[in-house]
C-alpha positions, 0 to 999 in steps of 0.5 A: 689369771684372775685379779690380785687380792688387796694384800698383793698390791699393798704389799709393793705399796708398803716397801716403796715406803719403806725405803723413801724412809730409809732413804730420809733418815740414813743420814741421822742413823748410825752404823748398821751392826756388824754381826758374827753370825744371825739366825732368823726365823719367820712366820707368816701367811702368803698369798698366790697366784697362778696359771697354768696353760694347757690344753682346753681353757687351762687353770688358774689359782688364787687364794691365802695359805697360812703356815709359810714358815722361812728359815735362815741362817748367816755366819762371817768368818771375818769382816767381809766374807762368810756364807749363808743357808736358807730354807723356806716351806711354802704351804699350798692349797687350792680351793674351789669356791668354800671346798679344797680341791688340793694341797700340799707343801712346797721346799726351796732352799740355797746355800752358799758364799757371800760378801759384805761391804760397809758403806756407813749408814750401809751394809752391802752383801753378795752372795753366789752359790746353789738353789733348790725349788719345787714349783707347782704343776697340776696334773689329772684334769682341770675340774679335779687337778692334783698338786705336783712337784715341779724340781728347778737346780740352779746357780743363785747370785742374791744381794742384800741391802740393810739401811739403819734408821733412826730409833735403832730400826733397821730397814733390808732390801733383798733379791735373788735370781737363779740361773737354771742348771737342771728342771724336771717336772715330778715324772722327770720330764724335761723342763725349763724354768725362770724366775725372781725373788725379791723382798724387803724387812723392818727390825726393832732390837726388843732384847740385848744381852752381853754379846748378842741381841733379839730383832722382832721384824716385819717380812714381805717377799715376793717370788716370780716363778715360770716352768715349762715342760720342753715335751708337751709345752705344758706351762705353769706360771705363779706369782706369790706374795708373803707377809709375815713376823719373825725373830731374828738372834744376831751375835755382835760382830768383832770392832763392835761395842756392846750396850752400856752397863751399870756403873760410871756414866759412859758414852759412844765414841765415833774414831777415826783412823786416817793417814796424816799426809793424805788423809786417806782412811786406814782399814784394819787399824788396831786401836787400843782404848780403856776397857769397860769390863775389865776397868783399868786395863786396855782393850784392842779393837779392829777399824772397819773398811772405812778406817772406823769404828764406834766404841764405848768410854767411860765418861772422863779424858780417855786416850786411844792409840792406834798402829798399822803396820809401816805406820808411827803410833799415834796417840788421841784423846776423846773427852767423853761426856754423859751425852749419848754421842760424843765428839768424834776423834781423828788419829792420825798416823804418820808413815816410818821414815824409812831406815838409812845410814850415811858414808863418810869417805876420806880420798888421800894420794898415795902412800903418803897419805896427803889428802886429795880435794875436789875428787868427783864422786859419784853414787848411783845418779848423785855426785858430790865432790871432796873438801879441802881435806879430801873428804865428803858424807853421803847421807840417806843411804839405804843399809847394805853394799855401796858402789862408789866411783871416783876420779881426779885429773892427774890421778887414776879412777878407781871404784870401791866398795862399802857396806852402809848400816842403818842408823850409823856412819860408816867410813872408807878411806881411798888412796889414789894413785897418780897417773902414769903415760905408758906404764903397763897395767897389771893383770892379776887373778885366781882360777877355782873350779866351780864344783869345789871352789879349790884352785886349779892349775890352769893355763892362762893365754892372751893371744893380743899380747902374746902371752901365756902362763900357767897360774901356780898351786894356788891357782893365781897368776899375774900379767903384764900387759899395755893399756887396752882391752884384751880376750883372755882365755883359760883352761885347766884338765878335765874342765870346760874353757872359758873366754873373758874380755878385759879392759885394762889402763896403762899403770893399773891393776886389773883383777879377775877371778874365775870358776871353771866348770867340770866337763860332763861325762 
């Protein structure tokens, strides 16, 4: 392959010093602007070189096309996905000392789904999707060669880098690499191919208008290409380098100010939204600021991943408030002066204290109602006891049904119910019942079938005890049985038997309500 041209070694030159300056003024830059949508247009020359290897000494090719024309196309439906087509038409000509051999134009082409990510002063894009490219293949005979069209299908994963500078420039990096599904050369001849494309851009704003604003830019790109036929080995290699202008039209992206109008002095704001404990940012906060266009009412705006967003205020104290969701609002003031930059503003949001209510439980003894102290009561893990009138709060309850045990030396245990109500204090008043040795304890329920929930008459058998009922219309019976723990059985016509097992103290009443089901037919 023949020596490169000077252009093709100043053009690597060119974007290592691109980006050592990106790097240098990163720091003292601003946020890249998040775009909706961009359409880019570039113009420009490229220079090629090539080899093809075949039988006898083979071919090689050099030399500059002019009309390389590129065209892309770019849209986010939100602030981090979105897609992208691009189109790019190669000019092609070989010459042999001052006259054409041949020539010709070459495509590529992809299209696909792509991510984006703020890293301040940075935005970081991926893209996967499909790739379309005609490579080189000469044809004939090395001293009158004819352009063919090579074909590559192809899965493409690209990046894009875009850096702000200083001085509202912007500096990208781009590549792309294709993962072959399919290449044929122009006859349909079985192929395999590889390759790379890798690039770099320096945009200026030159127009702004109301929502969307106008890039001149500098391109260069470089693509690394390889087909081989898998019949003959016939293999064809390029190298090509473009330079070129374009113009890029990009419409402002959503949580982004526009550019200073006609009227009072105004001036940017850095805001940031962050969590008032952890000082963790907030991403997607909803911050409502002083509208410019329409003075005197409000405007919403959206943080970005960081919890960030630039805005521009009239100049003055102006407030900004913000609200996530499970978060208190929270309220700043920016004084903003006629400086370009003001001071920035922190809101910070505290989380909402979660909703609960408390209990107020009286213990009294008895039907006479004289109140019991020191009764254990115990709700989930916690335990508190009763005062001297018989009664103790439960705070920071969550709001719904409440289980809470309690007991008393001398008096029988008992567990009751309750229904706690955010924001109120509810009360429940349990009577004890004194302990008596050797009384029987009560057995009482309801027998209902399970497809209607009407009562039914069923047979009640507790063969520990030696008992056996019959519950009435209603479906209720009663037992009376010692302390222990029993195994009862009921069954009604028509429907399935069931076995429960119940445990029971001496003088207690124990309750047992049960469904039973229909037997299938």
């Amino acid at each position: 392959m023949r020596r490169p041209s000077p252009l093709t070694d100043i053009l690597p030159r060119l974007a290592v010093l691109a980006l050592a300056l990106a790097c240098a003024g990163a720091a003292r830059a601003q946020a890249p602007e998040s775009e909706r949508a961009s359409l880019r247009l570039r113009y420009g020359l490229s220079s090629r070189q090539g080899e093809q290897v075949d039988v006898g000494p083979g071919l090689t090719y050099s030399g500059l096309t002019p009309n390389d024309v590129a065209l892309t196309l770019m849209g986010w439906a939100g602030a981090y996905l979105g897609g992208q087509v691009d189109l790019q038409r190669e000019a092609f000509e070989l010459r042999d000392a001052s006259s054409r051999v041949t020539g010709g134009s070459l495509v590529r082409g992809s299209v696909g789904p792509r991510g984006r990510l703020s890293l301040g002063p940075v935005w970081l894009e991926l893209g996967a999707g499909y790739g379309f490219a005609q490579l080189p293949l000469f044809g004939g005979f090395t001293y009158a060669p004819v352009l063919q069209r090579g074909v590559r299908h192809a899965a493409l994963f690209s990046g894009r880098v875009v850096v702000a500078l200083p001085a509202e420039l912007q500096l990208e990096a781009r590549g792309e690499v294709p993962l072959t599904l399919s290449a044929h050369a122009a006859d349909g001849l079985k192929a395999s191919s590889s390759g790379y494309v890798v690039g770099a851009a320096l945009s200026y704003p030159v127009v702004r208008r109301d929502g969307w604003t106008g890039r001149l830019l500098l391109d260069v790109q470089q693509a690394h290409d390889t087909m081989e036929l898998e019949a003959s080995g016939l293999r064809s290699e390029q190298r090509m380098r473009r330079m070129g202008l374009g113009f890029e039209v990009a419409l402002a992206g959503v949580g982004r100010a526009s550019r200073p109008v006609d009227g009072p002095r105004q001036a940017f704001v850095a805001l940031s939204v962050v969590d008032a404990e952890t000082g963790a940012p907030l991403p997607g906060a909803h911050v409502r600021v002083p509208s410019l266009k329409t003075p005197g009412t409000d405007e919403e705006l959206v943080a970005d991943a960081q919890g960030q967003l630039r805005v521009l205020l009239p100049e003055g104290s102006q407030s900004a408030q913000a609200s996530v969701e499970g978060y208190e609002d929270a309220t700043a003031v920016a004084t903003v002066t006629g400086a370009e930059e003001s001071a920035p503003v922190q809101l910070r949001l505290r989380k909402k204290a979660p909703a609960t209510g408390s209990l107020k439980v009286k213990v009294v003894q008895g039907k006479s109602g004289v109140p019991v102290p020191d009764v254990k009561v115990v709700w989930g893990t916690a335990l508190l006891r009763t005062n001297m009138v018989g009664e103790v709060l439960l705070e920071g309850l969550a709001p719904g049904p409440v289980a809470i045990a309690m007991s008393a030396p001398g008096f029988r245990a008992t567990e009751e119910a309750a229904v706690v109500v955010a924001g109120q204090t509810s009360e429940l008043v349990v009577v004890l019942s004194q302990e008596r040795k050797g009384e029987q304890a009560t057995l009482v329920g309801q027998v209902r079938s399970a497809r209607n929930g009407k009562p039914l008459v069923a047979t009640v058998t507790i063969p520990q005890a030696k008992v056996r009922t019959r519950t009435d219309k209603s479906g209720t019976f009663t037992a009376r049985v010692r302390g222990g723990t029993y195994r009862i059985t009921l069954s009604a016509p028509g429907h399935r038997t069931q076995t429960k097992v119940v445990t029971v103290r001496e003088g207690e009443q124990a309750i047992l309500n049960v469904d039973l089901f229909p037997r299938g037919r």
